[in-house]
C-alpha positions, 0 to 999 in steps of 0.5 A: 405753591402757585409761585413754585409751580410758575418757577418750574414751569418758568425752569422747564420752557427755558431748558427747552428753549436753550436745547432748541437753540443749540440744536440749531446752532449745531446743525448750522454748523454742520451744514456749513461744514458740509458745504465746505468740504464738497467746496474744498474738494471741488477746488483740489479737483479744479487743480488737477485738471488744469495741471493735467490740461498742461500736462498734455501739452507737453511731449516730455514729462521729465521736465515737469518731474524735475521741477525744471518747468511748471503750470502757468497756475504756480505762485512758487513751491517754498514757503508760507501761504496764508489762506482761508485762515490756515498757514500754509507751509509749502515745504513741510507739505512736500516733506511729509509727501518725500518722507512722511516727516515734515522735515526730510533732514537726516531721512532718505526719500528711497526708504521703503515705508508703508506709505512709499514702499517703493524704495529708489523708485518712491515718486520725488514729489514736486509742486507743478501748480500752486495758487488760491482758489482766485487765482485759479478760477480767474477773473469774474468767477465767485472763488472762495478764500481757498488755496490749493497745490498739485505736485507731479511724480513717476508712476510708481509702477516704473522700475528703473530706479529713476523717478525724475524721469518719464523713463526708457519703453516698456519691454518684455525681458524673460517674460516680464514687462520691464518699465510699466508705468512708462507714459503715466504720470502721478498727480497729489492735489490738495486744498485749503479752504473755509472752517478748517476744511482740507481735501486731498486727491490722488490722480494716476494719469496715462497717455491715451495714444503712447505712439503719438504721445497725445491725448490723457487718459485717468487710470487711478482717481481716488481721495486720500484721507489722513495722508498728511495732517 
């Protein structure tokens, strides 16, 4: 009897044992996933403000729009990127943004979908800055193994049928204003980084004086969640 109870005794602060040790294993886990995602948001957040910095500067968007011109944080649009332990595939990242596949083969980006319900005015998304968490923050900053990629697009809110450009003034024609997201510019910012963690923001940005062309205001600031796998 004495044995048996030492063998159960034994059993029960065992179990109790490997609980605690996995309780613990688990909510290291999830601290350390924690930490990575605010990590991987902040480093999307980083992206879109330096683009938006250079997006200032320049008196027309419609080169940016075009592709014609990029940041001075670009490491290329195509292709694939190794980072923070993911294989990043550029342009299945930028298909799935035009057509929501991860090929745009046989698909029209002017589709109208529930997710770009725009049709010929469905903003033609192109990579503006792209680069690694080190890159971006530069020398002597503690940069992650992150990567992350801003694309630029028209304002949806523009009518014109023509996305890769900033489009004609405003006007008000039989009590409509015609053009309305003239000046204002869409900015899809993503992120890599640690554990598997992927962040995504959505910018809507606006001339803060439209006359003189300066200054950047925010209209939309908002994460996406489940935009793209």
């Amino acid at each position: 009897m004495t044995l048996l109870v030492a063998l159960l005794s034994t059993s029960i602060v065992l179990t109790l044992g490997l609980m605690l040790a996995l309780t613990t294993s688990l909510e290291t886990d999830i601290a350390a996933n924690g930490h990575a995602a605010v990590q991987t948001l902040a480093l999307a957040e980083a992206g879109a403000e330096r683009a938006a910095a250079e997006l200032e500067a320049l008196a027309s968007w419609d080169d940016a729009l075009s592709g014609a011109i990029t940041a001075a944080f670009y490491d290329g649009a195509h292709g694939v990127r190794p980072a923070a332990g993911a294989a990043i595939d550029l342009d299945a990242e930028t298909a799935w943004l035009l057509c929501g596949a991860p090929s745009c083969a046989g698909q029209s980006p002017d589709a109208i979908t529930a997710a770009r319900p725009w049709g010929s005015n469905n903003p033609r998304w192109t990579v503006y800055a792209s680069g690694t968490a080190a890159a971006l923050l530069g020398p002597g900053a503690r940069a992650g193994p992150g990567y992350v990629v801003v694309w630029v697009g028209d304002d949806a809110a523009e009518n014109d049928a023509d996305p890769l450009h900033d489009g004609a003034e405003p006007v008000v024609e039989a009590g409509r204003l015609e053009n309305p997201g003239r000046d204002a510019i869409s900015l899809r910012a993503v992120a890599w980084g640690t554990r598997g963690s992927r962040r995504e923001l959505e910018w809507v940005l606006e001339r803060a004086d439209a006359a003189a062309r300066t200054g950047l205001g925010v209209r939309v600031w908002r994460e996406v969640r489940g935009a793209l796998p």
